[in-house]
C-alpha positions as CSV (number, residue, x, y, z in Angstrom):
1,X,-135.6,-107.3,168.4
2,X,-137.4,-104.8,166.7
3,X,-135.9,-102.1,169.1
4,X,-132.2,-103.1,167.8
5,X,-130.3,-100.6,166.0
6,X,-127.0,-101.2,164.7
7,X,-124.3,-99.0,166.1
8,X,-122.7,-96.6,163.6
9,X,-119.4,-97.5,162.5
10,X,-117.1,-95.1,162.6
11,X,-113.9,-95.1,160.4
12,X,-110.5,-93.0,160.6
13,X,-107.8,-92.4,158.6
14,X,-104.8,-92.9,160.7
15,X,-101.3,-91.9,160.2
16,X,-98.6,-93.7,162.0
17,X,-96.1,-91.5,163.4
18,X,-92.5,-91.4,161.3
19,X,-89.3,-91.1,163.0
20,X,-86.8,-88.4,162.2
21,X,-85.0,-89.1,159.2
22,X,-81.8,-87.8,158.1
23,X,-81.3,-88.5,154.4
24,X,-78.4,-88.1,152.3
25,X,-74.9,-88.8,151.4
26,X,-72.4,-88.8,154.2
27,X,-74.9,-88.1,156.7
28,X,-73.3,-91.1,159.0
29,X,-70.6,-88.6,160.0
30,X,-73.3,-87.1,162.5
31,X,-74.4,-90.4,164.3
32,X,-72.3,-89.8,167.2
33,X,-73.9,-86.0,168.1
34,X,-77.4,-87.4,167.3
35,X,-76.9,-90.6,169.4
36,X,-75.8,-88.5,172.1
37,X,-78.3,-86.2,171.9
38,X,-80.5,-89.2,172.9
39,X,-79.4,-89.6,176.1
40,X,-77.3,-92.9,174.9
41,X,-73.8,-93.5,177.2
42,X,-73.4,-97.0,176.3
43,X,-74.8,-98.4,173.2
44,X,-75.3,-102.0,172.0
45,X,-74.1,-101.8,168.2
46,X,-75.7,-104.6,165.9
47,X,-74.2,-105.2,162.7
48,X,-74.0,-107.8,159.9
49,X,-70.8,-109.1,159.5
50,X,-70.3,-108.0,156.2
51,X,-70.4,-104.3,158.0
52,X,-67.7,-105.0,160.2
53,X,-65.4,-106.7,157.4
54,X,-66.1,-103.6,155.5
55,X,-64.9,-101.2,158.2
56,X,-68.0,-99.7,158.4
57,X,-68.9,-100.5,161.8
58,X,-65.4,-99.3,162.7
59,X,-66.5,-95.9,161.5
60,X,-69.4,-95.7,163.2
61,X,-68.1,-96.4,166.5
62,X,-65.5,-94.2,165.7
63,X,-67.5,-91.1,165.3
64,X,-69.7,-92.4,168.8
65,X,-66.5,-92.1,170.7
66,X,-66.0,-88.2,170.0
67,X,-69.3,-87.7,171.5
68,X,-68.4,-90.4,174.8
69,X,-70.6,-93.0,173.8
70,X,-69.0,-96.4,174.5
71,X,-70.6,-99.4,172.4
72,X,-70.7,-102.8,173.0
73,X,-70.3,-104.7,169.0
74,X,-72.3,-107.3,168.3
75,X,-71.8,-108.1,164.6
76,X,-73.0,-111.8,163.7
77,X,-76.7,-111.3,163.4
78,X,-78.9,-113.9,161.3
79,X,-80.6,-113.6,159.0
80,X,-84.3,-113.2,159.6
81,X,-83.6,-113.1,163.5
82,X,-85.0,-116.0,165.9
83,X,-86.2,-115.9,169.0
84,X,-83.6,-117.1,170.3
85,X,-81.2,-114.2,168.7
86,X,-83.2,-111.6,170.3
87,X,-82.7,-113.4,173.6
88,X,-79.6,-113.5,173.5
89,X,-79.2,-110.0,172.9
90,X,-81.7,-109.1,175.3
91,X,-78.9,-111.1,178.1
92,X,-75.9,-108.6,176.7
93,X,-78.0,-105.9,176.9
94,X,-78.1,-105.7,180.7
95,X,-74.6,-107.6,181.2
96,X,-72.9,-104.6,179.2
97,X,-75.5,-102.1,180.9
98,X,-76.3,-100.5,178.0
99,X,-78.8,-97.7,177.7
100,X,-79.2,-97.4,173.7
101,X,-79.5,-99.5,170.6
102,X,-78.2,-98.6,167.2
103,X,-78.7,-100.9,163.9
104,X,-76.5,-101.1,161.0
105,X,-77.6,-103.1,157.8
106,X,-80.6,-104.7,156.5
107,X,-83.8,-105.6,157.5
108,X,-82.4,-108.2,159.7
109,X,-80.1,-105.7,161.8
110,X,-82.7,-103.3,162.0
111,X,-86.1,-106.0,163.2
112,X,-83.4,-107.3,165.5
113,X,-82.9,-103.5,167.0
114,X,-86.6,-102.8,167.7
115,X,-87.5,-106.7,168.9
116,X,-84.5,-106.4,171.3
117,X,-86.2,-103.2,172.5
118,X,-89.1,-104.9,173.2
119,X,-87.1,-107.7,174.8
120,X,-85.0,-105.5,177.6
121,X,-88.1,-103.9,179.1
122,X,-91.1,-106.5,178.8
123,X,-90.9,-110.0,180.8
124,X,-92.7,-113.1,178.8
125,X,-91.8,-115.0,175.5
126,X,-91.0,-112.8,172.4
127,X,-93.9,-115.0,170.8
128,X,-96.2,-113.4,173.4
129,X,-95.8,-110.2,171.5
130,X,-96.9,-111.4,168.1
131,X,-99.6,-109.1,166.6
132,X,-101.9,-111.5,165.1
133,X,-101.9,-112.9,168.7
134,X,-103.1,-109.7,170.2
135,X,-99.1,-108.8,171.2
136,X,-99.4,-105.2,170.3
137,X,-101.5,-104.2,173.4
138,X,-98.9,-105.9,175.4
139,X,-95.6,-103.7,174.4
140,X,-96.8,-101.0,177.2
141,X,-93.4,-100.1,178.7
142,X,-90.9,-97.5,177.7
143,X,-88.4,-98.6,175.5
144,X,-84.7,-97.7,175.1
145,X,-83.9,-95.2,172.2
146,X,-82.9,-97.5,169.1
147,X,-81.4,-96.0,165.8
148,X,-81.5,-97.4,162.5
149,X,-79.1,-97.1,159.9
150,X,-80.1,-98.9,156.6
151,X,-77.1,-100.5,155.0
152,X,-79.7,-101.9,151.4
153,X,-83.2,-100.2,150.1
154,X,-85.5,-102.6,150.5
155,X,-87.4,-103.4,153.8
156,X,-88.3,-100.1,155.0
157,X,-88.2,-101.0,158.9
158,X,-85.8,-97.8,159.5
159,X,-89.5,-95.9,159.1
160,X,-91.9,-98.7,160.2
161,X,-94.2,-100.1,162.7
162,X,-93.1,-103.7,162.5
163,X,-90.3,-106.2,163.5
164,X,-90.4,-109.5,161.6
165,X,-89.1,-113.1,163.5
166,X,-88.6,-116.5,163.3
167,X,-89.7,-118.9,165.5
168,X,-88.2,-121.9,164.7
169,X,-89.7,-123.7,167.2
170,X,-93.1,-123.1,164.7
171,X,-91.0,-122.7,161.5
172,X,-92.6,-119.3,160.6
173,X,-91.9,-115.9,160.8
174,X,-94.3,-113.8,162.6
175,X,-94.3,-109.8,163.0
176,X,-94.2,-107.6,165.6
177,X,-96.2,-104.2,165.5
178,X,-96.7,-101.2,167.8
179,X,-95.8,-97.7,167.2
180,X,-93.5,-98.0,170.0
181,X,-91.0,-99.3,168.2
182,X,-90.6,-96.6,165.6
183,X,-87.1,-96.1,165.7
184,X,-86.2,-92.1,167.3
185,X,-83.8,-92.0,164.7
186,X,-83.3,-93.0,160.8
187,X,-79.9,-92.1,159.3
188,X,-80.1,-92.6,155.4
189,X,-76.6,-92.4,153.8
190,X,-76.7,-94.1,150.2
191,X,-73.2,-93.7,150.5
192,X,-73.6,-97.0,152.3
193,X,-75.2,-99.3,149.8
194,X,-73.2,-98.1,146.5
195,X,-70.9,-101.2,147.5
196,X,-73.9,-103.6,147.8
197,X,-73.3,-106.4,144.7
198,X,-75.6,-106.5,141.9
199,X,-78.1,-109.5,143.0
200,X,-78.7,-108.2,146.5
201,X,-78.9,-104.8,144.8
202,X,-82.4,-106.1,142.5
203,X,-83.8,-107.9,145.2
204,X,-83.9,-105.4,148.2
205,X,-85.0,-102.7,145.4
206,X,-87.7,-105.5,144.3
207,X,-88.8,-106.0,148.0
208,X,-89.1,-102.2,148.0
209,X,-91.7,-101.7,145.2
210,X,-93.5,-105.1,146.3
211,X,-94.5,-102.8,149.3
212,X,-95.0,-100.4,147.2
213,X,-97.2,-102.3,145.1
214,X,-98.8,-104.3,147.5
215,X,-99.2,-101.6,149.7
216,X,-100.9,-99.2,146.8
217,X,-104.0,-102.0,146.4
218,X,-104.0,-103.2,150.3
219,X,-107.8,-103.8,151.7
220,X,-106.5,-103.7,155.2
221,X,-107.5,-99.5,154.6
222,X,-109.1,-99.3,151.7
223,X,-109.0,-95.2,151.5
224,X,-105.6,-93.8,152.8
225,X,-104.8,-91.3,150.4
226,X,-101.5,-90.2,152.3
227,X,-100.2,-93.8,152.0
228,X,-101.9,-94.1,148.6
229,X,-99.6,-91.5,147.6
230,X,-96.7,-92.5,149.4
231,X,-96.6,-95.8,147.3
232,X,-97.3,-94.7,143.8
233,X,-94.4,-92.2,144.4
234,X,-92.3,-95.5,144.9
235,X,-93.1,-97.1,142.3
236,X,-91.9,-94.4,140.1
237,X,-88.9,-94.4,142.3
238,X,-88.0,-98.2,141.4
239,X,-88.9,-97.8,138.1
240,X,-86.8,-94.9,136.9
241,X,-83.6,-95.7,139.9
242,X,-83.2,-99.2,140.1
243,X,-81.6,-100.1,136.6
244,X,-79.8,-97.3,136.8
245,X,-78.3,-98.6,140.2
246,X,-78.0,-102.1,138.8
247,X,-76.0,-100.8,136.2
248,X,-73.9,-97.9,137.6
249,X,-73.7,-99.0,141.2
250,X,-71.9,-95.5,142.2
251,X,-75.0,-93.7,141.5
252,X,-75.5,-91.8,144.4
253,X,-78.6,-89.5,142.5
254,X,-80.2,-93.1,142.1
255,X,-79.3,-95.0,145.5
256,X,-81.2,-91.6,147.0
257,X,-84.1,-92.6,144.8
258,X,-83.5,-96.0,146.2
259,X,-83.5,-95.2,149.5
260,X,-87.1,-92.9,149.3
261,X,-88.5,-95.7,147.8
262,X,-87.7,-98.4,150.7
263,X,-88.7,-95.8,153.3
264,X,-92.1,-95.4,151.1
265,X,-93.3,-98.5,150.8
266,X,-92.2,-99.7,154.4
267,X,-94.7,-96.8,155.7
268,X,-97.4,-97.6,152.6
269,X,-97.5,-101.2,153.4
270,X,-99.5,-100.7,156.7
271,X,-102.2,-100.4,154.0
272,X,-102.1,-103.8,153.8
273,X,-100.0,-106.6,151.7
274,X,-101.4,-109.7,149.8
275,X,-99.9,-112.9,148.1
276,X,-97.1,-111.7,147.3
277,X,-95.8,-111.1,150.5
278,X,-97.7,-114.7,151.8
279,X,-96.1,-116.9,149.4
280,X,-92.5,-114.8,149.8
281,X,-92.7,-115.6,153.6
282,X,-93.8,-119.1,153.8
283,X,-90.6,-119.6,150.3
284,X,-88.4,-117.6,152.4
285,X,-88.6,-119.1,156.0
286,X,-88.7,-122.6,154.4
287,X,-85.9,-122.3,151.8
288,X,-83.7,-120.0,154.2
289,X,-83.9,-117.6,151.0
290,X,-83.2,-113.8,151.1
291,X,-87.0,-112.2,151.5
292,X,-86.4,-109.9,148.5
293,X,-85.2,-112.6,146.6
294,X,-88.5,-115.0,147.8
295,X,-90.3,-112.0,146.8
296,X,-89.6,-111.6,143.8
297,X,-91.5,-114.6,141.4
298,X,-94.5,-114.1,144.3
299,X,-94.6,-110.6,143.4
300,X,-95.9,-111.6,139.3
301,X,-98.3,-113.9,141.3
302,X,-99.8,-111.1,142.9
303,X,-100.1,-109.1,139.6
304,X,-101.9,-112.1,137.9
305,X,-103.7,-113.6,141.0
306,X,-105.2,-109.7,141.7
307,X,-105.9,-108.6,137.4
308,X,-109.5,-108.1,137.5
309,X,-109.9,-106.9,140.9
310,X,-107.0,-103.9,140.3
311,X,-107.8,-103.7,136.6
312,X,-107.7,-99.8,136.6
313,X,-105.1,-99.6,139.6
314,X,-102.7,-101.6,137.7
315,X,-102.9,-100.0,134.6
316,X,-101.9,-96.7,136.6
317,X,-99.1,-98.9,138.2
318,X,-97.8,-100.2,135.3
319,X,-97.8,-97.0,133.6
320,X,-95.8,-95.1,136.1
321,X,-93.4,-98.5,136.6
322,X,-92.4,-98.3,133.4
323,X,-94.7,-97.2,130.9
324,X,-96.1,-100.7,130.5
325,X,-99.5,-101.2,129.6
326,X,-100.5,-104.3,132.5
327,X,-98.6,-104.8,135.9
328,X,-97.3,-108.5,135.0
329,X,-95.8,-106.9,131.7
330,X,-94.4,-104.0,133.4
331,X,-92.6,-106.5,136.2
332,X,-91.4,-108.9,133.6
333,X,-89.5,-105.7,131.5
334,X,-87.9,-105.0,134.9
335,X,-86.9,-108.1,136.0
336,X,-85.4,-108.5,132.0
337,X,-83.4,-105.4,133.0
338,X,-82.0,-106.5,136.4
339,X,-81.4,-110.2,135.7
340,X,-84.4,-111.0,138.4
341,X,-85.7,-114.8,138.8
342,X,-88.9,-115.3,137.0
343,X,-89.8,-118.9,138.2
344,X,-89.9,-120.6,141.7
345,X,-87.3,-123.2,140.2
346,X,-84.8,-120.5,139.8
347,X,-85.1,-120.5,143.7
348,X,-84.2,-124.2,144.3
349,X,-87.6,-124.9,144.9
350,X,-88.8,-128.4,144.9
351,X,-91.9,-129.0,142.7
352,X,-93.3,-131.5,145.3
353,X,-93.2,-129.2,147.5
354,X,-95.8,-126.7,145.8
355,X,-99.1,-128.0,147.8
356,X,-97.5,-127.6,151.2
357,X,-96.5,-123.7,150.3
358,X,-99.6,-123.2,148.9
359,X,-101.4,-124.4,151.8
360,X,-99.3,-122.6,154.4
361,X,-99.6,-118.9,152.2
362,X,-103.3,-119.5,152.3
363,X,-103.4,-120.0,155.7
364,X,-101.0,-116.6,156.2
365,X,-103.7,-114.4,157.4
366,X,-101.8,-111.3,158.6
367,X,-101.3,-111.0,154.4
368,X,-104.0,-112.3,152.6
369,X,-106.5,-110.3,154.3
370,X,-105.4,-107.7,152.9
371,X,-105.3,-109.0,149.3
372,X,-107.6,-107.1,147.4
373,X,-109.7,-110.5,146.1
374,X,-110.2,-113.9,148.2
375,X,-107.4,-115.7,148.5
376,X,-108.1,-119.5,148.3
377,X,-105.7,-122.1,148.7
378,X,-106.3,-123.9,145.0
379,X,-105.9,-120.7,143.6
380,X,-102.5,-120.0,144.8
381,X,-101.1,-123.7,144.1
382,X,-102.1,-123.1,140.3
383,X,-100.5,-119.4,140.3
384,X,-97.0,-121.6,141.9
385,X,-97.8,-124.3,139.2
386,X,-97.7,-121.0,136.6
387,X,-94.8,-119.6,137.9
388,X,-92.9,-122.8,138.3
């Protein structure tokens, strides 16, 4: 024993590769050229179906057809996709022969996108590929080119790592990570969410700066300075853009903001989350609620639940938010200004149910290990019982 010698640790600072990103108003009009240019003949289109009552997804498939690329349309996606979704797509996929996969909408169209390009070229349950279950080392194939085209600023996934699920069969959602998936094309056109109503408006943009946020403090890589900065940049973003989009919805100067400040904090957040984002995922997948709009009370619980641990990180936050002088202040003058829920009742959440969410965040350990203190189950039911 007295021969043993701890192995040095070595530690790296990694950066995840980005896809391109073409940012700016009316930059849709080039989809079909770039989609092309990808090698894509035959591309399976997925769409909300508020897209396709729009007309948007008729203009998109327009501007695919001057450069030959057929599409199949598949425009009733859920939200927060199941397993069972993603099969189903996965079946079309190789009935229709398609060779491409382009997303239009929110986080939903878009983790659909890179799960079903997962789904087409690996054999197995999609659970097999969940990361907490060692899934990443098993996404080894090549996958079909996938484009994203972000229809709200919220969820970031048109940058990121990650796919998120739900397995009903569990009643969870789980996530899906590999670089892999990055999608080989972002096309950013805030042209498309100056239409988005009010409420949807404040709670993507909320779900934005809780990656922000979240991702600024995250454990999971304690020193990152690029995502570091990445974040704090969002949060200025948010602070300064989103009342002025929740005001004006027209404003395309502050939809851009919007926009950098979704794709920000859906790269940052590989820093790690905490319990905001484990309480807004066990609310949401329970309550079949809109994730931003879970989000949104959990996020003040992670301000209070992480004050003395972030003391001097969330005076800087705060500061830069909105020239607050503490985090939970700073969210609370926000939230004033966008008409944001405060409390979990304002969710339709049963007070009963409180222990059981509290118990099932707690046990959410792809989050709260990257909370920056210990996350206990006790704790978290009296921050619900707060927030209530």
């Amino acid at each position: 024993m007295d021969a043993f010698r701890e192995p040095r640790k070595i530690w790296e600072v990694r950066i995840t590769s980005l896809p391109p990103l073409m940012i700016g108003a009316g930059v849709l009009s080039k989809i079909g050229g770039q989609a092309a240019a990808l090698g894509m003949t035959r591309a399976l289109f997925i769409c909300d179906p508020t897209m396709k009552e729009m007309g948007r997804a008729d203009e998109v498939i327009k501007q695919l057809k001057k450069y030959k690329v057929e599409t199949v349309l598949f425009s009733d996606i859920e939200a927060d996709p199941p397993i069972e979704e993603i099969d189903r797509l996965g079946d079309l996929y190789h009935r229709e022969d398609c060779d491409g996969i382009i997303a239009m909408g929110g986080g939903s169209s878009m983790d659909a996108a890179k799960a079903l390009s997962v789904r087409v070229t690996h054999e197995g349950h999609m659970s097999e590929f969940e990361s907490l279950a060692g899934g990443t080392a098993k996404i080894r194939n090549p996958l079909p080119p996938v484009i994203c085209i972000p229809t709200t600023s919220g969820t970031g996934s048109e940058a990121n790592t990650y796919a998120v699920l739900s397995d009903r069969e569990r009643g969870i959602k789980f996530i899906i990570m590999s670089e892999r998936i990055v999608p080989k094309l972002a096309i950013i056109d805030p042209e498309l969410t100056s239409t988005l109503p009010k409420r949807l408006t404040a709670e993507t943009g909320i779900d934005a700066l809780a990656h922000c946020i979240e991702g600024y403090t995250g454990t999971l890589m304690p020193y990152h300075p690029y995502y570091s900065a990445l974040a704090f940049y969002g949060i200025k973003l948010v602070g300064s853009s989103l009342p002025k989009v929740y005001a004006d919805p027209g404003d395309l100067q502050a939809r851009t903001d919007m926009a950098m400040a979704a794709v920000y904090g859906g790269v940052s957040f590989t820093k790690g989350l905490g319990v905001g984002h484990s309480l807004g995922h066990v609310i949401g997948a329970r309550y079949h609620l809109p994730h931003g709009r879970a989000v949104t009370p959990s996020l003040l619980c992670f301000a209070r639940f992480n004050e003395k641990a972030c003391r001097q990180e969330f005076e800087d936050i705060a500061w830069t938010l909105n020239r607050s002088r503490n985090l939970e202040e700073g969210l609370l003058k926000l939230y004033d200004e966008i008409d944001a829920p405060t409390r979990f009742r304002d969710l339709g959440v049963p007070e009963e149910d409180l222990p059981r969410i509290a118990f099932e965040a707690s046990k959410d350990v792809v989050n709260t290990v990257g909370n920056p203190a210990p996350v206990e189950e006790r704790q978290l039911l009296e921050l619900l019982r707060d927030f209530y």
